[in-house]
C-alpha positions, 0 to 999 in steps of 0.5 A: 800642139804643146804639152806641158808635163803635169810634174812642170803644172804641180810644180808651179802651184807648190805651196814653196813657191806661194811662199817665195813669192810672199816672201818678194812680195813683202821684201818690196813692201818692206823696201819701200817703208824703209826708202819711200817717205811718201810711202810712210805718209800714205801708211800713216793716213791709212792707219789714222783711216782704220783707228778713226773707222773703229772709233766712229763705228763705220758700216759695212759699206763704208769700210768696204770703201775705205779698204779700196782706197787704201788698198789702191793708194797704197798699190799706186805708191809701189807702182810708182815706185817700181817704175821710178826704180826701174828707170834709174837703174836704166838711164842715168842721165837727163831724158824728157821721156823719163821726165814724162814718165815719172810725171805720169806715174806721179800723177796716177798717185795724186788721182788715187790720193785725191780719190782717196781723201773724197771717199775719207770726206765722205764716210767721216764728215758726217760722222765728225759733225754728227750731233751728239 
């Protein structure tokens, strides 16, 4: 059997390393504002989502809903291009696998975005047609 020290497991929950990794984590956001287009359209689409909720007045539900969609458009952008990244950097010439990798992880954006924009058509239009 395998026993770990109980410094090593105190270690590895210090609140240094919550930090660090927060630290990554928001440099990869940050990377991907500043190199990503679709990226900042998507944000674009999430901040037009939260200002028309405040506007309209959105339920409970209906924000819940909203902070998923957003949350996996937005996840499914950086995974995207975390992937697009990692290729590159491994195979600089032309490859069908690439090719059918890259399209996959595009088309797990497009089902999120799509996903996305229903959920949008559902908490809004009735709201943006709702007689006054």
């Amino acid at each position: 059997m395998y026993y770990i020290p109980m410094n090593r497991v105190i270690a590895s929950h210090h609140p240094r390393r919550r930090l660090n990794s927060l630290k990554h984590a928001s440099r990869g956001i940050c990377h991907a504002v500043a190199n990503e287009a679709n990226f900042r359209i998507q944000l674009a689409v999430v901040l037009v989502s939260v200002i028309a909720g405040l506007v309209y007045k959105i339920n409970l539900m209906e924000w819940l809903a909203l902070t998923v969609v957003c949350g996996m458009l937005l996840s499914a952008e950086l995974i995207n291009t975390a992937i697009e990244e990692f290729i590159d950097h491994l195979i600089h010439e032309h490859h069908e696998g690439v090719r059918i990798i890259k399209d996959l992880t595009a088309g797990y954006v497009l089902t999120t975005a799509i996903c996305a924009g229903v959920v949008f058509l559902i908490v809004f239009v009735p709201k943006i047609f709702q007689p006054l």
